[in-house]
MARNU-205309 format. One record per residue: residue number from 1; x, y, z of N, C-alpha, C in turn. Coordinates in steps of 0.02 Angstrom, whole numbers, plus 50000, padded with zeros to 5 digits. Atoms other than C-alpha are relative to their C-alpha. Layout:
// residues N
[atom NUM,[X,Y,Z],[X,Y,Z],[X,Y,Z]] ...
// end
This chain:
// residues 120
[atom 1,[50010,50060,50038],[51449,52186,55296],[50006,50014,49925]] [atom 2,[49995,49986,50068],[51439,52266,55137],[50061,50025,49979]] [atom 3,[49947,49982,50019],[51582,52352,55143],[50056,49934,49982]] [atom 4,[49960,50061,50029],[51675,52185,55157],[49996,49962,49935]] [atom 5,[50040,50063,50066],[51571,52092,55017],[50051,50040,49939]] [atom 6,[49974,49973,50084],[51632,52251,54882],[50087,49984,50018]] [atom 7,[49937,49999,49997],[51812,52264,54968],[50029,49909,49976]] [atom 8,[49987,50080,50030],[51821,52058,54923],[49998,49981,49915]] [atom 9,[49983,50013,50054],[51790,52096,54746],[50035,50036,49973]] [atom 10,[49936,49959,50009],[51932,52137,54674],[50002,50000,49903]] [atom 11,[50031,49979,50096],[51925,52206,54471],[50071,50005,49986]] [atom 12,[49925,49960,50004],[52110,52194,54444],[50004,49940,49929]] [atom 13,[49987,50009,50055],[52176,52166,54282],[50058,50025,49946]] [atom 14,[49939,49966,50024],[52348,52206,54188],[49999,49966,49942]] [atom 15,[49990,50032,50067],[52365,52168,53995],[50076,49987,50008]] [atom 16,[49910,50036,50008],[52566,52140,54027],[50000,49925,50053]] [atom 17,[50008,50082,49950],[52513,51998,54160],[49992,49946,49976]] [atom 18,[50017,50040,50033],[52463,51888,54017],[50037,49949,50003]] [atom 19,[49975,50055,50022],[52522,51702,54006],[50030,50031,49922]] [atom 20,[49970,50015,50062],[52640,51683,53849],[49965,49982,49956]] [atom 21,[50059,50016,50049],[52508,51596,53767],[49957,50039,49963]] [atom 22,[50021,49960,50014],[52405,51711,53788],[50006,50074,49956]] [atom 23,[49971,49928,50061],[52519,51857,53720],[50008,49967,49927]] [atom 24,[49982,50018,50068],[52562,51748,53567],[49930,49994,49972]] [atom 25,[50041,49990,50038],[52381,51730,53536],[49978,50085,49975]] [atom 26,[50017,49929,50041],[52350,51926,53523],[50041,50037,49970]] [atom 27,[49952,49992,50044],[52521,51949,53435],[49982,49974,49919]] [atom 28,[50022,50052,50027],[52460,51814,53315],[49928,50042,49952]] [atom 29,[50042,49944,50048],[52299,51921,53275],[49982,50038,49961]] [atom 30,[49953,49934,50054],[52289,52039,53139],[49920,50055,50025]] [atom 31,[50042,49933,49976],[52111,52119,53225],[50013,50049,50072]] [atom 32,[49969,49955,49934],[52184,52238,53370],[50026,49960,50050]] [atom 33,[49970,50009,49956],[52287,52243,53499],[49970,49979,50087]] [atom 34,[50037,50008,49950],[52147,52215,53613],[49996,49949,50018]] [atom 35,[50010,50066,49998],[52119,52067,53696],[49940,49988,50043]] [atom 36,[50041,49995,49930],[51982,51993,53809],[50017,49979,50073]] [atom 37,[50005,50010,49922],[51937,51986,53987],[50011,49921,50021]] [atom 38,[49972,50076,49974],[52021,51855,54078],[49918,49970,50014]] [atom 39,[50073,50044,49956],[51883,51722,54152],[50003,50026,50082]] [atom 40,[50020,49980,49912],[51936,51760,54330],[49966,50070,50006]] [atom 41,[50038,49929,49991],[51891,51964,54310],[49933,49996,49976]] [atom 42,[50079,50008,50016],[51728,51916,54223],[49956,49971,50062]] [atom 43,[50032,50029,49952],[51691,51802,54371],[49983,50076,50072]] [atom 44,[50006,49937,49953],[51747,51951,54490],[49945,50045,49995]] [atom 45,[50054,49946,49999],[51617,52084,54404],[49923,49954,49992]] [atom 46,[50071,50039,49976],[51477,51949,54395],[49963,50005,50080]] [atom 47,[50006,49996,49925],[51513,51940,54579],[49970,50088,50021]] [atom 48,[50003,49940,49987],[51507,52123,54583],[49922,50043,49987]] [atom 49,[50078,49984,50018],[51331,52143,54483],[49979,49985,50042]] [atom 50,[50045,50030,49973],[51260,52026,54598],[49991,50041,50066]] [atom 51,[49987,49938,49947],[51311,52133,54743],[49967,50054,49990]] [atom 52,[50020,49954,50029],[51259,52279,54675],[49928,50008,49970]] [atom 53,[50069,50021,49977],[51082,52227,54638],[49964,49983,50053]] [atom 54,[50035,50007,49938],[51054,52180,54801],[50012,50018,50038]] [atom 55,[49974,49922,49974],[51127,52348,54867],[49938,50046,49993]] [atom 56,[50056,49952,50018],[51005,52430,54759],[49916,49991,50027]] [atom 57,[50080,50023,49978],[50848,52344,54831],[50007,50016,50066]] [atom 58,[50008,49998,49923],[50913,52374,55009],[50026,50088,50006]] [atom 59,[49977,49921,49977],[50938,52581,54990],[50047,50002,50009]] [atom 60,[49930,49987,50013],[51112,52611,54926],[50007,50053,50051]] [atom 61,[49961,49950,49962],[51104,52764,55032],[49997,50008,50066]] [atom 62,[49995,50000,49924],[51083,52724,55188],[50079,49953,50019]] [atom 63,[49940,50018,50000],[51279,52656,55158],[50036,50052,49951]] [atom 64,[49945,49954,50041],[51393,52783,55126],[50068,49991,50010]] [atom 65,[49932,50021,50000],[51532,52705,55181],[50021,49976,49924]] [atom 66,[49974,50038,50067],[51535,52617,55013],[50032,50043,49958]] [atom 67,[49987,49952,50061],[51582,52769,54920],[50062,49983,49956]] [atom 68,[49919,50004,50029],[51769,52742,54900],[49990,49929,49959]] [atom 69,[49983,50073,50027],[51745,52546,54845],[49966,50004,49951]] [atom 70,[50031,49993,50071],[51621,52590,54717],[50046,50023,49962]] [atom 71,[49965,49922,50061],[51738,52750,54637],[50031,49939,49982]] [atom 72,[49958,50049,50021],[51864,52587,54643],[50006,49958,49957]] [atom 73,[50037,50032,50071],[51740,52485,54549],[50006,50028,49959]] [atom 74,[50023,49976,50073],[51707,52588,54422],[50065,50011,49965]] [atom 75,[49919,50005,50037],[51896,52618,54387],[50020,49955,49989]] [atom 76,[49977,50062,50044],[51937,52440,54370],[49964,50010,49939]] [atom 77,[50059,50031,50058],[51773,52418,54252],[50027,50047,49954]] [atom 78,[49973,49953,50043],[51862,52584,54156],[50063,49950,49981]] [atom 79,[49938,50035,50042],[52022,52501,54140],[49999,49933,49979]] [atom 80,[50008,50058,50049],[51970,52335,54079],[49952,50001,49948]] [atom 81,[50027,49977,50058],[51859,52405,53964],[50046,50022,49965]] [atom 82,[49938,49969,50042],[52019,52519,53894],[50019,49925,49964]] [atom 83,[49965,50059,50000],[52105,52351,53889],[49988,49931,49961]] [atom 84,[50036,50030,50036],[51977,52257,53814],[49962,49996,49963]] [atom 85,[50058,49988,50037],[51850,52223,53693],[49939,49985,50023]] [atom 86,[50042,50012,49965],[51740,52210,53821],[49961,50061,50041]] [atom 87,[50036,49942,49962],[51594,52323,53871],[49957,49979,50072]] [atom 88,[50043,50010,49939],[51514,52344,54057],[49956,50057,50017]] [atom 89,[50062,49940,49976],[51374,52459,54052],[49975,49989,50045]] [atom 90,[50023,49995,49956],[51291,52378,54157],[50014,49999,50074]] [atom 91,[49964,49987,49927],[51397,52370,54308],[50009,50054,50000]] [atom 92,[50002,49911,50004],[51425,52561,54262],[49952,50026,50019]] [atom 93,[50051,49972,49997],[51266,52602,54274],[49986,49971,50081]] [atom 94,[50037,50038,49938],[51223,52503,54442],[50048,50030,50045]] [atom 95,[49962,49969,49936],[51377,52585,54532],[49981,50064,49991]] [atom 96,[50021,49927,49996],[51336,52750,54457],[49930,50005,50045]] [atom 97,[50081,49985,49978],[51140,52724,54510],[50012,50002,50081]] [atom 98,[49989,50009,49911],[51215,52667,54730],[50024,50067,50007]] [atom 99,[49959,49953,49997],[51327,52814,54687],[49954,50066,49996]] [atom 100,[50017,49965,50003],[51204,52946,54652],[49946,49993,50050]] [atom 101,[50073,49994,49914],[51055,52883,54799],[50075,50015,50054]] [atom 102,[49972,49963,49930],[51208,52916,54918],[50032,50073,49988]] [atom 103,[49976,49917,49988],[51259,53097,54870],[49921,50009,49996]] [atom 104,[50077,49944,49988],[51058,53142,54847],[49995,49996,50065]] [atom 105,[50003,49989,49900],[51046,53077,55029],[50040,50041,50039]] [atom 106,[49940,49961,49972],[51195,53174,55087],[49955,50061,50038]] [atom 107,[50024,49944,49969],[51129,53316,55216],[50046,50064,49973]] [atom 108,[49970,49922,50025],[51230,53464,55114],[49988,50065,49975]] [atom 109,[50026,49940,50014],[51187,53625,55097],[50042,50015,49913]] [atom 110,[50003,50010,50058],[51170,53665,54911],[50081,50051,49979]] [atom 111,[49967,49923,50019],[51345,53794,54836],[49977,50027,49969]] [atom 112,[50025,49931,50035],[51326,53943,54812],[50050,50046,49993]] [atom 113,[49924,49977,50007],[51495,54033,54763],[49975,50085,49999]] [atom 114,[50020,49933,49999],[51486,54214,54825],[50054,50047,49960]] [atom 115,[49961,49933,50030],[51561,54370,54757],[50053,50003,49994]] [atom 116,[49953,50012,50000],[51711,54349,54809],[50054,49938,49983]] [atom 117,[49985,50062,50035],[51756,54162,54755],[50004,50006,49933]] [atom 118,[49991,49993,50080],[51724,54218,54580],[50039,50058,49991]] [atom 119,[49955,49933,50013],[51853,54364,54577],[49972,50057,49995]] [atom 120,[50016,49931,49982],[51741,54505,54602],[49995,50045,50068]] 
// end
């Protein structure tokens, strides 16, 4: 269930995708080349907080399937941040926080790189 909810939000975002309009307004500009976040990707990571808060109340780590759709998250939320003048700490922080209760849960024995792994 969860896996579907994150795989449904989708963080996609291309600065060459822009309406015409749109490019002539940040051509038009004389403060950077940056522009902002469409309305639909804002709606998407709203969607995505909300998720993600109510991940965190239900023990992110007892879902580890999620791993890959988070890393996914957090790479959109990287490249529309690049892209924009728009910051998302806090969706950063809320995938990092699901992201770190499911590797502490992880049953893995700790490394320990012997003698020979390090060239001696």
């Amino acid at each position: 269930m969860i896996l579907s909810l994150l795989d449904d939000v989708k963080i996609n975002f291309d600065s060459r995708d822009m309406s015409p309009a749109r490019k002539r307004q940040r051509t038009e500009s004389s403060a950077s080349a940056a522009t902002a976040a469409p309305e639909g990707v804002l709606h998407s990571i709203r969607r995505l907080v909300s998720l993600l808060e109510a991940l965190e109340r239900q023990s992110p780590e007892r879902h580890s399937e999620i791993t890959t759709p988070l890393f996914a998250a957090l790479d959109g939320l990287i490249a529309v941040e690049s892209d924009t003048r728009t910051s998302f700490n806090y969706a950063k922080q809320l995938i990092l926080s699901c992201l770190i209760s499911i590797v502490k849960s992880m049953d893995v024995p700790p490394y320990r790189p012997s003698l020979s792994s390090l060239g001696g």
